[in-house]
MDAnalysis code that builds the backbone (N, CA, C; Angstrom):
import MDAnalysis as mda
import numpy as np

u = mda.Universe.empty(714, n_residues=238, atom_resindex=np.repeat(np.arange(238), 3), trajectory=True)
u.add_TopologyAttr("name", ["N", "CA", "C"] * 238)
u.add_TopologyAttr("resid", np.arange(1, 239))
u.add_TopologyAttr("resname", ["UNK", "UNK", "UNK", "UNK", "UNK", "UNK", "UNK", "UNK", "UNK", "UNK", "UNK", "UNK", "UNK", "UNK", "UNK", "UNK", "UNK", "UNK", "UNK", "UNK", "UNK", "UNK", "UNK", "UNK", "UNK", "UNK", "UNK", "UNK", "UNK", "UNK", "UNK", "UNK", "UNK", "UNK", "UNK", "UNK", "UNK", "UNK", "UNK", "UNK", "UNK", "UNK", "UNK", "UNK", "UNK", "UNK", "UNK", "UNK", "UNK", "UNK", "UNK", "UNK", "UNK", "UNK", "UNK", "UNK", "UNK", "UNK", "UNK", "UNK", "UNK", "UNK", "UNK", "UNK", "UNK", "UNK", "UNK", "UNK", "UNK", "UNK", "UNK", "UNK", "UNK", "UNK", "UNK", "UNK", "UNK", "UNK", "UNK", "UNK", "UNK", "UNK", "UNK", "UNK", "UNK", "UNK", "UNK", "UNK", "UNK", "UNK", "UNK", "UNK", "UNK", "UNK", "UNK", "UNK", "UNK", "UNK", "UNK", "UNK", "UNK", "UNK", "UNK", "UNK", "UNK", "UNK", "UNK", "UNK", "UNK", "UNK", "UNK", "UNK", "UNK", "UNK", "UNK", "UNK", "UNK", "UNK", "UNK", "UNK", "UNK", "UNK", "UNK", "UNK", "UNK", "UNK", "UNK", "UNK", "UNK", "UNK", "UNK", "UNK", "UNK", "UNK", "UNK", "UNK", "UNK", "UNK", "UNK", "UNK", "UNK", "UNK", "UNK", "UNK", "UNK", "UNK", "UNK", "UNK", "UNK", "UNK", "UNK", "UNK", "UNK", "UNK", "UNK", "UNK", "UNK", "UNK", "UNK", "UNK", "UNK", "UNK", "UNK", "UNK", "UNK", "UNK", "UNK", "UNK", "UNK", "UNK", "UNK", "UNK", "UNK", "UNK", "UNK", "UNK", "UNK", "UNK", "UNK", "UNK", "UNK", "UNK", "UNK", "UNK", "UNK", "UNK", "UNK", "UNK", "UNK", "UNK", "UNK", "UNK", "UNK", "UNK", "UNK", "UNK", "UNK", "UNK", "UNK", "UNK", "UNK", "UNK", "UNK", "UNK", "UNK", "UNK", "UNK", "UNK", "UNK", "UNK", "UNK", "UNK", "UNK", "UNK", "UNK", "UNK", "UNK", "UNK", "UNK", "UNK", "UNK", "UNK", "UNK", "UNK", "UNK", "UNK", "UNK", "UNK", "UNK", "UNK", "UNK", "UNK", "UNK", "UNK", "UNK", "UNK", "UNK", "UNK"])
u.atoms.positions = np.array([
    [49.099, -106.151, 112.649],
    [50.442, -106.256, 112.084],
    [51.491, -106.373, 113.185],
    [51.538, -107.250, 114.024],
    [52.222, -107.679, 115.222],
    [53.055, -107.750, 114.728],
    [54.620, -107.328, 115.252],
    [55.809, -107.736, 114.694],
    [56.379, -107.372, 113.424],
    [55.386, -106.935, 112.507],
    [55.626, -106.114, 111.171],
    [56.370, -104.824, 111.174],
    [56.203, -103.778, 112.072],
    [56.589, -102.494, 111.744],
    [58.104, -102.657, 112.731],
    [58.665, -101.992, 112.304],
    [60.197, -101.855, 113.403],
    [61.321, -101.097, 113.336],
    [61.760, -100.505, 114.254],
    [63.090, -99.077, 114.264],
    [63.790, -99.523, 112.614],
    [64.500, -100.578, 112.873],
    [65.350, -101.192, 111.623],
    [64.981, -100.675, 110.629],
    [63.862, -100.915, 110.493],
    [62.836, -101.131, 108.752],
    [62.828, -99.442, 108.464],
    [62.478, -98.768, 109.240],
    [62.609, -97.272, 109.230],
    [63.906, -96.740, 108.547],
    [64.807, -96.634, 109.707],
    [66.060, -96.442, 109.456],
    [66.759, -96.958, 108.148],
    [66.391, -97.986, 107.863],
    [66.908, -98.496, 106.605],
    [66.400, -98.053, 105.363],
    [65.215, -97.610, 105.525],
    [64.352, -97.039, 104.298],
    [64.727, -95.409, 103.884],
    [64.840, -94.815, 105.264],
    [65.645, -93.384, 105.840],
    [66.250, -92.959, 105.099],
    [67.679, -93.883, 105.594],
    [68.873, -93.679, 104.477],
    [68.900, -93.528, 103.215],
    [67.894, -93.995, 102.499],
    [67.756, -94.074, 101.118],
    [67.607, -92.656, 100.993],
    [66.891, -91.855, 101.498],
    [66.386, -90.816, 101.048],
    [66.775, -89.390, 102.044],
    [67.405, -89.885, 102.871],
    [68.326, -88.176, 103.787],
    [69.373, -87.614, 102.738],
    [69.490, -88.697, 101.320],
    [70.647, -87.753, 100.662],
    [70.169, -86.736, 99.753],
    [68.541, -86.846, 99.809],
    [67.875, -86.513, 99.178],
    [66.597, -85.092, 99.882],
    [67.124, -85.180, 101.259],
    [66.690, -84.048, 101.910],
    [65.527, -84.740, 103.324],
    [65.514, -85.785, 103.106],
    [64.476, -86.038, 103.899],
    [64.615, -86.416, 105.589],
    [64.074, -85.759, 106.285],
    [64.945, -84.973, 107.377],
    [66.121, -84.441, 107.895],
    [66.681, -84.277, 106.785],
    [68.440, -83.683, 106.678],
    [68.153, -81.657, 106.071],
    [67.281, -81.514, 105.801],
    [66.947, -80.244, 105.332],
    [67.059, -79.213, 106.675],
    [68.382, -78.084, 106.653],
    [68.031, -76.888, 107.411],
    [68.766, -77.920, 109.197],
    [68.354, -76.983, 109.754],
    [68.996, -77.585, 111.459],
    [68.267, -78.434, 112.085],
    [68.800, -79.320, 112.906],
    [68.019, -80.157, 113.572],
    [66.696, -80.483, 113.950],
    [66.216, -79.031, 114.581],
    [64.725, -78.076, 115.076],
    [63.875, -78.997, 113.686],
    [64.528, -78.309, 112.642],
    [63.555, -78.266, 111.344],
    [63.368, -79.828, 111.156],
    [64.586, -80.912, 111.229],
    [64.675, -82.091, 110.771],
    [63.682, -82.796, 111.369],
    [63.644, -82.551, 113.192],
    [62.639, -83.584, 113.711],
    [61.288, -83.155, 113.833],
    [60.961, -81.725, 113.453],
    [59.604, -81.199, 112.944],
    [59.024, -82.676, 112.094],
    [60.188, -82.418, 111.078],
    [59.745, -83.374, 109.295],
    [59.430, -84.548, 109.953],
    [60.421, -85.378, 110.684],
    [59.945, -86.750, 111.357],
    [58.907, -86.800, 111.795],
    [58.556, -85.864, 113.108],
    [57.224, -86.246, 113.523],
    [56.327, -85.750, 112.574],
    [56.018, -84.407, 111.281],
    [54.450, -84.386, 110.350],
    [54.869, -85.961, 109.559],
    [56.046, -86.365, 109.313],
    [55.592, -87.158, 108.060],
    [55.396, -88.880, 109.072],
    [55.862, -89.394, 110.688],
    [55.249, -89.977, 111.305],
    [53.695, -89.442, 111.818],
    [53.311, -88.364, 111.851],
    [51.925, -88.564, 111.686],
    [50.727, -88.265, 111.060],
    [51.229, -88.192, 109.776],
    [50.737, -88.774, 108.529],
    [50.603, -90.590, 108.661],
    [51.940, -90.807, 109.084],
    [51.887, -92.502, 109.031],
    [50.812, -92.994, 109.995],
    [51.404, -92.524, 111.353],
    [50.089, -92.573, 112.294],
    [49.231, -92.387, 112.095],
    [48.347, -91.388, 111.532],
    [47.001, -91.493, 111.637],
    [46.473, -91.814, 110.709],
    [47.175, -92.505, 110.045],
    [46.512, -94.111, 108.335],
    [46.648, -94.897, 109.225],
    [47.353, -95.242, 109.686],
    [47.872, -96.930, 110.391],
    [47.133, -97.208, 112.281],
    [45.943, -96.054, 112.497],
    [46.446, -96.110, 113.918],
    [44.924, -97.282, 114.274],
    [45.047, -97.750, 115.128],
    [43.816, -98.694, 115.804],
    [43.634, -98.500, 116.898],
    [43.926, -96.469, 117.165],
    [43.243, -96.224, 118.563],
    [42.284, -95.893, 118.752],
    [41.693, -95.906, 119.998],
    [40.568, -95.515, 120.584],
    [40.605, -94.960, 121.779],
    [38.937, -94.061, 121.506],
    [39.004, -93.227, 122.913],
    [39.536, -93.758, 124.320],
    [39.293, -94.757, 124.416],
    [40.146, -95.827, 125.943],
    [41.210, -96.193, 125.659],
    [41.546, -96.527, 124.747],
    [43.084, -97.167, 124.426],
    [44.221, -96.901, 125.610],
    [45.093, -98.088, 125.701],
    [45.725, -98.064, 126.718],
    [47.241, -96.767, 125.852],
    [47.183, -95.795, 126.929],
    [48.088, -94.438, 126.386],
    [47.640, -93.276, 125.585],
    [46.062, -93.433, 125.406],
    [45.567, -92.682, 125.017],
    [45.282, -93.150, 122.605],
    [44.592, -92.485, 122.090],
    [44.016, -92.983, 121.476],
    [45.393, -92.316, 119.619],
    [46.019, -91.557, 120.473],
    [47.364, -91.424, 119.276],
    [48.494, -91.697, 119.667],
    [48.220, -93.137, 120.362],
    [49.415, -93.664, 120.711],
    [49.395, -94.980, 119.655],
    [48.703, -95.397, 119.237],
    [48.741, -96.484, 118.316],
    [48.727, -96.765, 116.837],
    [49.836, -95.451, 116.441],
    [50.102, -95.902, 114.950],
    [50.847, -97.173, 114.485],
    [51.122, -97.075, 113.646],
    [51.633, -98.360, 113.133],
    [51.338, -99.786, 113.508],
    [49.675, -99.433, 113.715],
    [49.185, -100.701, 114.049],
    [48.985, -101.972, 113.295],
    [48.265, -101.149, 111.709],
    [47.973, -102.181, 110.668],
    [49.370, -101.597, 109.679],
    [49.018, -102.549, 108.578],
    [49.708, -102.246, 107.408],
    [49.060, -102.491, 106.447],
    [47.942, -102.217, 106.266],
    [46.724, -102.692, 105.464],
    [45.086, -102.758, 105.849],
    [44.490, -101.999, 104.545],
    [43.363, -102.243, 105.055],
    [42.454, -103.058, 104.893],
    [41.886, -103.106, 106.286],
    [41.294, -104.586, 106.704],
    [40.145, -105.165, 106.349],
    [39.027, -104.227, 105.741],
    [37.951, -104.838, 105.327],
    [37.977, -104.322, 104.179],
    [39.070, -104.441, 103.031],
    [38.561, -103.620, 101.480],
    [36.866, -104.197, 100.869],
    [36.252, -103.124, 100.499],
    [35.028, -103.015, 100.142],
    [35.034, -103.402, 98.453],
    [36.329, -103.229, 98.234],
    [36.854, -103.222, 96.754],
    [37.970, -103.630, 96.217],
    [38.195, -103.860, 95.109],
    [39.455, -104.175, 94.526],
    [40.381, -103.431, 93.749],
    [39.145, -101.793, 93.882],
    [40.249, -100.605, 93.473],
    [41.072, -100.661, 92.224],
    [40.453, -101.125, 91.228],
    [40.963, -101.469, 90.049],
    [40.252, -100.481, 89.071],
    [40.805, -99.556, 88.213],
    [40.203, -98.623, 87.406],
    [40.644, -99.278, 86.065],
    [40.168, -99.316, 85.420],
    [40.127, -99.748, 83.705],
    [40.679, -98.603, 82.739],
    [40.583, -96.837, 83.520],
    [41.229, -96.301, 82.386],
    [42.553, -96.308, 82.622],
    [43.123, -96.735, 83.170],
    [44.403, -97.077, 82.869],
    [45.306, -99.035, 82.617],
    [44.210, -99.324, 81.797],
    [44.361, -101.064, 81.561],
    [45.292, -101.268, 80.522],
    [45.857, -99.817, 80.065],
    [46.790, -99.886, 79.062],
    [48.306, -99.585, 79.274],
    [48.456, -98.389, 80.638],
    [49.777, -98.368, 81.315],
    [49.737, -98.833, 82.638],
    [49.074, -99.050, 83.018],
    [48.801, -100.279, 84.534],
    [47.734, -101.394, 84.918],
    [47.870, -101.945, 83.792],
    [46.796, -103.189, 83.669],
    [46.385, -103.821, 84.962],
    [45.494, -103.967, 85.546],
    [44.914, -104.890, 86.680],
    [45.398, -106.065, 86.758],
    [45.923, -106.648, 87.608],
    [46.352, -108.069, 87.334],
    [45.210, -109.120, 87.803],
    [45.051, -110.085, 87.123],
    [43.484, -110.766, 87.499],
    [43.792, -111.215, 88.537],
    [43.087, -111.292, 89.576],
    [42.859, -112.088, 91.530],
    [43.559, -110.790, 92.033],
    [44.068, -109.856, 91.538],
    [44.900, -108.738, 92.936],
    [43.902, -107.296, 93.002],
    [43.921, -107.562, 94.343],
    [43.388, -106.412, 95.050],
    [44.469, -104.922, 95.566],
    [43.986, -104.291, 94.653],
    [44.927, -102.710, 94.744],
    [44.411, -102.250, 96.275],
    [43.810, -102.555, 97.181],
    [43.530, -101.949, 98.554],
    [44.409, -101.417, 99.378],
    [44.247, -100.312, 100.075],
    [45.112, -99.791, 100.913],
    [46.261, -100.716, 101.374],
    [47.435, -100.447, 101.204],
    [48.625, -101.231, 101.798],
    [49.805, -100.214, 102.465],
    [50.877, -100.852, 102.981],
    [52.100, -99.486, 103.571],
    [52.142, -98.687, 104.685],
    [52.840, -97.888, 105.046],
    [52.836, -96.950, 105.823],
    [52.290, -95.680, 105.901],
    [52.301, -95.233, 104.489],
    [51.134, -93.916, 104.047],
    [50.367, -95.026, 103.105],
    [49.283, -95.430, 103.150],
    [48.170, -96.774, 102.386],
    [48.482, -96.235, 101.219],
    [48.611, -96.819, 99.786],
    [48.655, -96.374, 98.787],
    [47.070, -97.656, 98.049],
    [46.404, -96.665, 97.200],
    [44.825, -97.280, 96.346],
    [45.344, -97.831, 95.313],
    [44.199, -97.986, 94.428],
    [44.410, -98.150, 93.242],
    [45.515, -98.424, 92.456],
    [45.406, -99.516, 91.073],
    [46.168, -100.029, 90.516],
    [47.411, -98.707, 89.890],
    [46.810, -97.936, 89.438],
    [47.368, -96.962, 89.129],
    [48.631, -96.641, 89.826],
    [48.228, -96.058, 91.077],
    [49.251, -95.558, 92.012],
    [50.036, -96.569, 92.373],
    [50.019, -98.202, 92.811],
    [50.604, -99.049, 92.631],
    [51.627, -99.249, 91.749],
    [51.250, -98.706, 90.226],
    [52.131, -99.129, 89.275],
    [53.437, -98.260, 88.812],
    [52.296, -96.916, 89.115],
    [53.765, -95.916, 89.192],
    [54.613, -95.458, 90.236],
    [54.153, -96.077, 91.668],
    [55.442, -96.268, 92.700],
    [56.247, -97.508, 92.611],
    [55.710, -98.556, 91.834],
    [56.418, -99.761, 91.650],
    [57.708, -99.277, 90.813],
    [57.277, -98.527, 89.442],
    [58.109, -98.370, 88.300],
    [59.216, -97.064, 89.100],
    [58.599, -96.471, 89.968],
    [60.165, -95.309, 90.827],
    [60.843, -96.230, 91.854],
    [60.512, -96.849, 92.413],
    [60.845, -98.200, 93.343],
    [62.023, -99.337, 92.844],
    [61.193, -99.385, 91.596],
    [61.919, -100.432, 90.594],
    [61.719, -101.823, 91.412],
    [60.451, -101.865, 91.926],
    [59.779, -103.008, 92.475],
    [58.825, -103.541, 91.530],
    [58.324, -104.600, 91.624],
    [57.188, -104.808, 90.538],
    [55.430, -104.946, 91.399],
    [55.117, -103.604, 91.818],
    [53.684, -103.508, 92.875],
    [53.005, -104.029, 92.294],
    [52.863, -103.608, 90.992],
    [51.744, -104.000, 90.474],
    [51.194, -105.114, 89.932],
    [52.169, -106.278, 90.027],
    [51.438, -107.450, 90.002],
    [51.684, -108.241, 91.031],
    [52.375, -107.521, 92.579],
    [52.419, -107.924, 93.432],
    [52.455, -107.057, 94.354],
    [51.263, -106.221, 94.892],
    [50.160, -105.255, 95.506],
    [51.197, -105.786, 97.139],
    [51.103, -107.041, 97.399],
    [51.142, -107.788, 98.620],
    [52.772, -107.335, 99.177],
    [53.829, -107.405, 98.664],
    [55.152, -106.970, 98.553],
    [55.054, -105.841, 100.142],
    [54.195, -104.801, 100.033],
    [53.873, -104.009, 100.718],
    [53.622, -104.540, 102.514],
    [52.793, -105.857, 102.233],
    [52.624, -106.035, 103.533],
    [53.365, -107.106, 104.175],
    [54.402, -107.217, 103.441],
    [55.497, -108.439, 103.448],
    [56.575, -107.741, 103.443],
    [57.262, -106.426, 103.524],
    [58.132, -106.189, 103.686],
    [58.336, -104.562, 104.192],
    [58.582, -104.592, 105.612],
    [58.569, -103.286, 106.421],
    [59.266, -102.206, 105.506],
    [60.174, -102.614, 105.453],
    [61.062, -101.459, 105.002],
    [61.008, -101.285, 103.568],
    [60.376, -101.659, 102.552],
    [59.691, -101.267, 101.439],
    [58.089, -100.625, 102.025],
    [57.613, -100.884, 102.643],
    [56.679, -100.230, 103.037],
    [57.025, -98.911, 103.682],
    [58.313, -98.258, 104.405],
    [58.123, -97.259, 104.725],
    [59.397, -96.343, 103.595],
    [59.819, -97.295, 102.621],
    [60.193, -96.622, 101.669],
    [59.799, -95.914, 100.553],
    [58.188, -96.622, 100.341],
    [56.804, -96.170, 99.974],
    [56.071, -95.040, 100.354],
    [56.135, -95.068, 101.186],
    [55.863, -94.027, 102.406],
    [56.800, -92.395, 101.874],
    [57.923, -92.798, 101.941],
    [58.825, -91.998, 101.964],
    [59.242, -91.557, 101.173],
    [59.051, -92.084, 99.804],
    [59.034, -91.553, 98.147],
    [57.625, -90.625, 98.168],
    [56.848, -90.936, 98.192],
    [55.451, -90.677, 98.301],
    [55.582, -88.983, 99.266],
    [56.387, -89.044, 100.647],
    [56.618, -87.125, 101.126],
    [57.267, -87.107, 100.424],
    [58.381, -87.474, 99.510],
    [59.467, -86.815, 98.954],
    [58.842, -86.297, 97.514],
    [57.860, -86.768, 97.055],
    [57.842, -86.252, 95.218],
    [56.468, -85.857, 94.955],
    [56.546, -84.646, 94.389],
    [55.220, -84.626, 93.791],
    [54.187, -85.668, 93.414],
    [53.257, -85.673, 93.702],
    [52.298, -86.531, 93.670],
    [51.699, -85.981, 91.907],
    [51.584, -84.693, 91.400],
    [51.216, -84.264, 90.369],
    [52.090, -83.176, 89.590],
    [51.899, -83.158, 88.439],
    [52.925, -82.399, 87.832],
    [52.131, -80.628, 87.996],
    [53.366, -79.922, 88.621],
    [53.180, -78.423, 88.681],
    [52.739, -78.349, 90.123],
    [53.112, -79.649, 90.538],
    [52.668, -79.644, 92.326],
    [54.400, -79.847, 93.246],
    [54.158, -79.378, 94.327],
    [55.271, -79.579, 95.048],
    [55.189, -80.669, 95.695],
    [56.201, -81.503, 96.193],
    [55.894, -82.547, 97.024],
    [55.459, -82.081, 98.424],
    [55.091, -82.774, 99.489],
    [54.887, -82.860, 100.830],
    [56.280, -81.898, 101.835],
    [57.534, -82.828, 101.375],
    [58.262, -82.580, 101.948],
    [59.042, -80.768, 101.734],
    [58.940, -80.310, 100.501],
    [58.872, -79.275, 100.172],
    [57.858, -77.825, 100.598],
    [56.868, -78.212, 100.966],
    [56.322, -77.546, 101.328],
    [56.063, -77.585, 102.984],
    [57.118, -78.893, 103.332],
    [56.948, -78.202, 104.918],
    [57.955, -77.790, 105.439],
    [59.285, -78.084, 104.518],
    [60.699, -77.285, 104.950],
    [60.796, -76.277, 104.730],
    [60.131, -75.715, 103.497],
    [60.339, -74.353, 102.476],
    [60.749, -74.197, 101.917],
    [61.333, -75.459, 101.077],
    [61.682, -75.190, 99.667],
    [60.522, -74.783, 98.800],
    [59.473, -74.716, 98.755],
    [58.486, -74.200, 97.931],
    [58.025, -73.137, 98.652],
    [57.685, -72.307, 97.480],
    [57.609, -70.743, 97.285],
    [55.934, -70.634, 96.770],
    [55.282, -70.276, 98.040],
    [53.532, -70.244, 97.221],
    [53.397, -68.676, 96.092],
    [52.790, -69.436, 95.038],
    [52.874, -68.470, 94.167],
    [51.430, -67.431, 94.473],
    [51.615, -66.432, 93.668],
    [50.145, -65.942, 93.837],
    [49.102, -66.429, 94.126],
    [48.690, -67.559, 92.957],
    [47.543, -68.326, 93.804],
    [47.675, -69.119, 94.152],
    [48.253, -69.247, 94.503],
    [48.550, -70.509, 96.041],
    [47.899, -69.571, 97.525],
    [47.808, -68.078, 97.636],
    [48.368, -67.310, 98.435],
    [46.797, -66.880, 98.664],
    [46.000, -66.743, 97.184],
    [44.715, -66.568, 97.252],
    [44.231, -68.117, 97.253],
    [44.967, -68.856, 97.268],
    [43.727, -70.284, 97.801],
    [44.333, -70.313, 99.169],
    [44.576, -69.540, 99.789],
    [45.093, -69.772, 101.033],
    [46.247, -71.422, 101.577],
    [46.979, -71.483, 100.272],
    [47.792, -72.579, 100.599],
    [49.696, -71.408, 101.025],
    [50.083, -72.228, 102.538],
    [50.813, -71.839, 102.618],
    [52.134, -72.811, 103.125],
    [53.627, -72.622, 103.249],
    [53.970, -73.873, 103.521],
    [53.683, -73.761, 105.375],
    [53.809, -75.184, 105.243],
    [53.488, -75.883, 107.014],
    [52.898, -77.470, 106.460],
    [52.529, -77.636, 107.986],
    [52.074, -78.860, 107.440],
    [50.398, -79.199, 107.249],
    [49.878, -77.939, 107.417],
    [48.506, -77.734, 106.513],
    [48.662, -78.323, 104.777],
    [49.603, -77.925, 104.467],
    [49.770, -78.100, 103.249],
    [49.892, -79.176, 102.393],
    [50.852, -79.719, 103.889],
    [51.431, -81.381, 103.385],
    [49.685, -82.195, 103.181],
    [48.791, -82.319, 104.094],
    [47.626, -82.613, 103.873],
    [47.105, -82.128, 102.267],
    [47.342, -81.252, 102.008],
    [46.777, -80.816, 100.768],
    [47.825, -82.054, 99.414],
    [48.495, -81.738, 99.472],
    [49.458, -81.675, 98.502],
    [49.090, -83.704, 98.397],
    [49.082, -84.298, 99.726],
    [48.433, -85.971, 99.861],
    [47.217, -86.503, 99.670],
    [46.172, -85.233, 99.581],
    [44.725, -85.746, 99.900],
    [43.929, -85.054, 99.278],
    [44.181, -83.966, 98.731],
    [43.583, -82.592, 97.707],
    [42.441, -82.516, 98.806],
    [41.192, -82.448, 98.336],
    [39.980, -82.631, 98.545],
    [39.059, -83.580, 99.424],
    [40.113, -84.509, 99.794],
    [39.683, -85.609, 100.636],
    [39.245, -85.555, 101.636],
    [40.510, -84.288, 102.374],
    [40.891, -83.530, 103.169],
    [40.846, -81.985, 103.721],
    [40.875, -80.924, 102.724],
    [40.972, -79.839, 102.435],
    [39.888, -79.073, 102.193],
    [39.926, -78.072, 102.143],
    [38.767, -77.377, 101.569],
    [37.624, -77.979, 102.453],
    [37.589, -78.455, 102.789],
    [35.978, -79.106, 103.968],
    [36.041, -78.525, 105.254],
    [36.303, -77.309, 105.864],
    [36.034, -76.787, 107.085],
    [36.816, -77.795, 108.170],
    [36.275, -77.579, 109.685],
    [36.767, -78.541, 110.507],
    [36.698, -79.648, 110.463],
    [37.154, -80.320, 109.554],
    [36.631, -81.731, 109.531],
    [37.601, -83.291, 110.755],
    [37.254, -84.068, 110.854],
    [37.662, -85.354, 111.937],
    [38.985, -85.663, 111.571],
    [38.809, -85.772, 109.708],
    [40.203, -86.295, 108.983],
    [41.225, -85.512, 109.500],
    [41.211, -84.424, 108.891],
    [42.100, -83.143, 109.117],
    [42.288, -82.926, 110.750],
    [41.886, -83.133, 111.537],
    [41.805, -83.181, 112.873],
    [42.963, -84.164, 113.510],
    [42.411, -85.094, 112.958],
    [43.203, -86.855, 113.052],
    [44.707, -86.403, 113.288],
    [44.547, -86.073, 111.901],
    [46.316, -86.152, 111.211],
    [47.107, -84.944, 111.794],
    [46.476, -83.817, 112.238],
    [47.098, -82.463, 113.030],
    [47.298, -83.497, 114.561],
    [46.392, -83.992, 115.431],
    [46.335, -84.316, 116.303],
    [47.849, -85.092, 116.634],
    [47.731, -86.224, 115.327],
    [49.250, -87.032, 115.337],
    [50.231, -86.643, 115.675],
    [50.302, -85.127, 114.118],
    [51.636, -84.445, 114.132],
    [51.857, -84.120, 115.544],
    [50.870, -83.243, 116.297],
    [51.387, -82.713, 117.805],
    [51.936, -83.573, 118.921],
    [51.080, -85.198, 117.999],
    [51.544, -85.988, 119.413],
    [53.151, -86.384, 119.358],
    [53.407, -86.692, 118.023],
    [54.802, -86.957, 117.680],
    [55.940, -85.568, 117.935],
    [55.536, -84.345, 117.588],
    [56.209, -83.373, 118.113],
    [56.756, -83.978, 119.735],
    [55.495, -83.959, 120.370],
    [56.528, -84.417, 121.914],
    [56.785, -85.368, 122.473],
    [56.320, -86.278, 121.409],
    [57.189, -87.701, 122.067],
    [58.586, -87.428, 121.674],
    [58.928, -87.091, 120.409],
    [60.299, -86.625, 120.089],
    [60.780, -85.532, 121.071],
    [60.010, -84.860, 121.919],
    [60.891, -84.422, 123.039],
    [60.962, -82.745, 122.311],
    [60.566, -82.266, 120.560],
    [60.880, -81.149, 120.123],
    [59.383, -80.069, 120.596],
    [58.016, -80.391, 121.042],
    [57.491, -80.037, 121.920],
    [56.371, -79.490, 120.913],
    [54.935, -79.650, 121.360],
    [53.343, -79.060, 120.232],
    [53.724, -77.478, 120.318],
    [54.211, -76.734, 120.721],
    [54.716, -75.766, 120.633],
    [55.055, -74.982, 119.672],
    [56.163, -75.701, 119.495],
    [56.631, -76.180, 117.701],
    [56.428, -75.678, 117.125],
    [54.970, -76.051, 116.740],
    [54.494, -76.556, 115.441],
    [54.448, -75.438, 114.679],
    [54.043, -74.164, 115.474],
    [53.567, -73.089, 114.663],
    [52.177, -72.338, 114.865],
    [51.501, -71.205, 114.293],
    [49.942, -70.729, 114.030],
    [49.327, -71.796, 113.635],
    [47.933, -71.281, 114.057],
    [47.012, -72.182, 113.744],
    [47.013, -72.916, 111.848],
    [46.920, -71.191, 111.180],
    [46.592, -71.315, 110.153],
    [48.419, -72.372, 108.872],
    [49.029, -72.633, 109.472],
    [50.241, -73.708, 109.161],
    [49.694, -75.065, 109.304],
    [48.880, -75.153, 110.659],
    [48.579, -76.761, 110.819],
    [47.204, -77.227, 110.110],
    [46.876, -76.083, 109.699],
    [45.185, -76.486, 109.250],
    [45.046, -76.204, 107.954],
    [44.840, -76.932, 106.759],
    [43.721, -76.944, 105.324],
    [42.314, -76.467, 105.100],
    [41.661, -76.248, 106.687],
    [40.336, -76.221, 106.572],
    [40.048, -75.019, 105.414],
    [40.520, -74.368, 105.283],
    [40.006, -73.296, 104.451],
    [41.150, -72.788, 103.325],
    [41.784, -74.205, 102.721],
    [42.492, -74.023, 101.801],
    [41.765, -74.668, 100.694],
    [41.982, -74.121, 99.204],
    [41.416, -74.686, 98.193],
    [42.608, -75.966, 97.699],
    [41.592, -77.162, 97.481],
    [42.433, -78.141, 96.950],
    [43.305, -78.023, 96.354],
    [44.629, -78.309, 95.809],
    [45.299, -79.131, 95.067],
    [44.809, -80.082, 93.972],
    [44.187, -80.986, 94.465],
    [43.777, -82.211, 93.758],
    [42.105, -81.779, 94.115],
    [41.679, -82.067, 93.036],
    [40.171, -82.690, 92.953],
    [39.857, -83.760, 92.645],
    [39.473, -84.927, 93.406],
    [39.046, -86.476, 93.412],
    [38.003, -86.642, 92.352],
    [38.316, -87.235, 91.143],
    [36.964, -88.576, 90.818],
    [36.196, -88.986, 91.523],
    [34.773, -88.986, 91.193],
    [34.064, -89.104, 92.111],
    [34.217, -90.865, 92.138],
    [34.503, -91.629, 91.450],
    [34.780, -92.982, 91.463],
    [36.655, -93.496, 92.591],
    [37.172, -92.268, 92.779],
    [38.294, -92.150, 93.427],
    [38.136, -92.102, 94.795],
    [37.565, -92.501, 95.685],
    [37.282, -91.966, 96.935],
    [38.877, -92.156, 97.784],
    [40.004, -92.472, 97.312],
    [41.017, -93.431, 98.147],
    [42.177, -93.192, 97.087],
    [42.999, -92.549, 97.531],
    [44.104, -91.989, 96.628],
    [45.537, -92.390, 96.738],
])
C-alpha cells in the first residue's frame, strides 16, 4: 500500500471523533497513551515486519491495507436478510483495524453512512475512511452490554464484579479483549497478544511519552482474562 496511508488521512479522520473523546479524554499523558494503544492495534494488523527489517520488525505498520491472500470471501448467509452478500464481493480483511465479514461491513457502513457493503473496496481506496473505520470501531462497543475499546483504556468504564473475577481490568489488556474476545484472550502467552503489546510499547516511544508508561504487567496483558466475545467456530476473523 505505497502511498496509501498518510499524516492527512489520519488527522482528518481524528477530527471527526476528538469531539467525541478520542484522544481528547483527561490530560495530555492520558491522550498520547490512547494514540499510541489504538496506533498499535493499527500496527500490528497492518505491519509487514520482520525479524531483519530495516528499523527493526515494529517499525512497519501501515504497510498493507488489506489482506493479501484472502482464503475466502467471508460471506455468512445468516445474515442474507439484514446484510445480504453482494454477488462477486469479497468481505476480506480491509482498513486500518481489518474489518471481516459481510456482516461487520454492513453495520459500519450503516454508522459511517457509507455504503461498505456493496462496496467492501471503498476501504482500500480511501485513507481516511479507512482510518475513520478504524476509529469508530475504538470508539463503540463492538457488542451490546460491552464497553468500547476506548473506554476501557481511559476509564470511563467501571469493571463490574465480574469483570473483576474474569480478571478484566481497564488498560490496554482490555482493549484486546473488548476487539478480539477469544481470538486473543483467555489463551495464555500467546504471539497475537504479544504482537499487539509489543506495538503499543513501540509507539509509546516513538511518541517520545516513553514504555514506561504503560503501566503493570497485568494492564498490558489478556493472557489470563476471560473473553468478552466467544467466536463461531465458522468466525475465525472478526
Amino acid at each position: 500500500a505505497v502511498g496509501f496511508w498518510d499524516y492527512h488521512s489520519f488527522i482528518t479522520a481524528a477530527a471527526q471523533y476528538q469531539p467525541h473523546g478520542f484522544c481528547t479524554t483527561g490530560e495530555k499523558l492520558q491522550n498520547m497513551k490512547e494514540v499510541a494503544a489504538f496506533l498499535g492495534h493499527v500496527g500490528s494488523k497492518t505491519s509487514c515486519g520482520y525479524g531483519v527489517a530495516t528499523g527493526g520488525p515494529l517499525a512497519w505498520g501501515l504497510c498493507y491495507n488489506k489482506e493479501m491472500s484472502p482464503s475466502k470471501i467471508y460471506c455468512d448467509d445468516y445474515y442474507k436478510y439484514t446484510y445480504p452478500c453482494t454477488p462477486g464481493v469479497s468481505y476480506h480483511g480491509r482498513g486500518a483495524l481489518p474489518i471481516y465479514w459481510n456482516y461487520n461491513y454492513g453495520e459500519t457502513g450503516e454508522a459511517l453512512k457509507v455504503d461498505l457493503l456493496n462496496h467492501p473496496e471503498y476501504l482500500e481506496d480511501n485513507a481516511t475512511l479507512a482510518f475513520q473505520t478504524a476509529m469508530w470501531r475504538w470508539m463503540t462497543p463492538m457488542k451490546k452490554h460491552q464497553p468500547s475499546a476506548h473506554d476501557v483504556f481511559v476509564g470511563n468504564w467501571k469493571p463490574t464484579k465480574n469483570d473483576t473475577l474474569a480478571k478484566r481490568v481497564p488498560g490496554f489488556g482490555t482493549t484486546m479483549n473488548v476487539l478480539y474476545g477469544d481470538q486473543v484472550c483467555g489463551q495464555g502467552d500467546s504471539d497475537s497478544m504479544n504482537n499487539m503489546i509489543s506495538h503499543y510499547l513501540y509507539y509509546l516511544d516513538l511518541l517520545g511519552v516513553g514504555r514506561e508508561e504503560a503501566g503493570p504487567h497485568d494492564m498490558l496483558t489478556c493472557e489470563e482474562q476471560e473473553p468478552f466475545t466467544v467466536s463461531p467456530s465458522s468466525a475465525t476473523s472478526s
